[in-house]
N, C-alpha and C positions, 0 to 999 in steps of 0.2 A: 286780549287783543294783540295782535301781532303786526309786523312795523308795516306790510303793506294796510292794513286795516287801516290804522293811524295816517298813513298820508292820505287815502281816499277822503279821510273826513276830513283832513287839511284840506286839500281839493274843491269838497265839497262844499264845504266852508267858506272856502276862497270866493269860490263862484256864487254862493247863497249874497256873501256881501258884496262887492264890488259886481259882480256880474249882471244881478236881476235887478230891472226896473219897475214888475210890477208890482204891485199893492194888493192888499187882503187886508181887509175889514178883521180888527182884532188882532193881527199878527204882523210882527215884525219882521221879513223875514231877515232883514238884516243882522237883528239880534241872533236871530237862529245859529247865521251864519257865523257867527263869532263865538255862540256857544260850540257849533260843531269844530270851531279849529282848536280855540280851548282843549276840549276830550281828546281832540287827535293828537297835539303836543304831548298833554299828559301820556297819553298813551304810549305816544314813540319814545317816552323819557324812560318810564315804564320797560316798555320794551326792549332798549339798547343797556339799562341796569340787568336785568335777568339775563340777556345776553352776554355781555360781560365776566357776568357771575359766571357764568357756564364754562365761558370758555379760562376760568384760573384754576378749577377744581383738576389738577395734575393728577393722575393714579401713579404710583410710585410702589413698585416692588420689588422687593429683596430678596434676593436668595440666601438661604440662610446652609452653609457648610459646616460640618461638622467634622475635625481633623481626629481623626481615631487614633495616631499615633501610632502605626503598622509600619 
């Protein structure tokens, strides 16, 4: 999951709980909504670690000379 993914279900989420006022028999949607910000958090955590990660991996190369003594 990648960090736009992760905010849409923030988003989603957002508006699942706070936004909708109707009801459904059996379903919460508000819990919904709070599992989908949940996932989207983990997710963005997720996703700005691997990012991170990424961007400390330096390549780093040496020339290596060799003095003949000529």
């Amino acid at each position: 999951m990648g960090i736009g993914a992760s905010i849409v279900l923030i988003a989603i989420g957002a508006i699942l709980k706070w936004g909708v006022t109707a009801h459904v028999a059996g379903v919460s949607i508000a819990t919904i909504g709070v599992i989908l910000m949940v996932v989207g958090v983990i997710g963005l955590i997720v996703s700005l670690i691997v990012v991170a990660g990424a961007r400390d991996r330096d390549v780093v190369v040496r020339d290596r000379t060799v003095d003949r003594g000529l």
